[in-house]
C-alpha positions, 0 to 999 in steps of 0.5 A, spaced: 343 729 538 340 724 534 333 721 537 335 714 540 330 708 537 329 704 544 332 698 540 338 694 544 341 687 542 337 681 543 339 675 549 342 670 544 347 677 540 350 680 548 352 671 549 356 672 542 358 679 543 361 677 550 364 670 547 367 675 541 371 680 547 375 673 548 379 673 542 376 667 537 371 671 533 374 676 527 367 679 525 360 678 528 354 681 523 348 683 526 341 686 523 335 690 527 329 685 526 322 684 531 325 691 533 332 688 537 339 687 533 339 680 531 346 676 530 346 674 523 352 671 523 359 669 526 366 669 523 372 666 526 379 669 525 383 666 520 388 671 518 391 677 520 386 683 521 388 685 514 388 679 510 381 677 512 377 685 512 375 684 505 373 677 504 369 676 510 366 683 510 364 684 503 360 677 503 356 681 507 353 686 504 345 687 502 346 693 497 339 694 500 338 692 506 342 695 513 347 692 517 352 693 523 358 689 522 363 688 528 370 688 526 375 686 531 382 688 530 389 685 531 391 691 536 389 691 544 387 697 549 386 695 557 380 692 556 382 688 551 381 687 542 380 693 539 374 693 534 370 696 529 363 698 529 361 699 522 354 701 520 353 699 513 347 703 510 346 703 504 344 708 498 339 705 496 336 702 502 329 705 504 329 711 508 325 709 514 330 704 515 337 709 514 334 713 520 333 706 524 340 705 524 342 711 525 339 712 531 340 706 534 348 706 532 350 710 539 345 704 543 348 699 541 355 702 542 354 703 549 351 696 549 358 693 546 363 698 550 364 703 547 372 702 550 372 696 546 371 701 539 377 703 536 373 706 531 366 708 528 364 708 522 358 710 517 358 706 510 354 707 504 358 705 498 361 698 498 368 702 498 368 705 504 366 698 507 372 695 504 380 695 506 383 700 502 376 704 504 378 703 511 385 706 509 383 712 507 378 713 512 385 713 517 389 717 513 383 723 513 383 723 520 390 723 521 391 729 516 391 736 518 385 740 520 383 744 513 385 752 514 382 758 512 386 762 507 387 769 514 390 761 518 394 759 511 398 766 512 399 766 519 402 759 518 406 761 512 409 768 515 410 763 522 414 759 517 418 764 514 420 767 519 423 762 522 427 761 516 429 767 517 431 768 523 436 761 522 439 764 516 440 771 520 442 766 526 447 762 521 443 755 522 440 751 517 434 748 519 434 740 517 
């Protein structure tokens, strides 16, 4: 398990956090500073949860300097609307800074609640921190577990056995 930094989410960022789980707030874009997660800014809703994702994240985007950026979806679970915490960490922030985020990310998760998260993602590039990165970050968790090579033959035996069974059988398999 990754080494917790002891930061948490300043007085003023757990007001907004609160208010956002209301519904009105699209994103909230947040910065560790004077060792507390600070609110940077508020993004209020202005489309579906497709048509604002790039033109209020990618405004965002420090190419040098960390942030979590609270993304909050369309779709709702029993504790209400289902966000995304996305932990932006770029490539060409400094080293001491990419470790700050990182072990602080679980903290402010539990801060949050982590109910409320449909999904966690770490970005750093700015592609994996836009729609379509976002797309395909779904489309690989969704996809089968890679196998290795003795597991593809057993499926692969599995599957023509029972073809084989149902041309013995008279069926055809649809």
């Amino acid at each position: 398990m990754a080494a917790q930094s002891g930061i948490v989410a300043n007085g003023k960022l757990l007001t907004k956090l609160a208010e956002a789980k209301q519904g009105s707030i699209r994103v909230i874009h947040m910065q560790i500073e004077d060792e507390q997660i600070q609110l940077r800014k508020v993004i209020p809703i202005s489309g579906d949860w497709k048509e604002d994702f790039d033109r209020s994240i990618q405004p965002l985007l420090d190419f040098t300097n960390a942030s979590y950026i609270l993304y909050r979806l369309d779709s709702k679970n029993s504790l209400g609307y289902e966000w995304l915490l996305l932990t932006w960490i770029p490539n060409e922030a400094h080293v001491k800074q990419k470790t700050l985020y990182a072990s602080t990310r679980n903290a402010f998760r539990r801060q949050f609640g982590e109910g409320y998260l449909a999904d966690d993602i770490l970005c750093h590039d700015k592609h994996d921190i836009s729609l379509a990165g976002y797309e395909r970050h779904v489309a690989c968790k969704k996809a089968p577990a890679p196998l290795t090579h003795a597991e593809a033959q057993a499926q692969e035996m599995v599957s023509d056995q029972i073809v084989h069974a149902s041309i013995n059988d008279g069926h055809s398999i649809s």
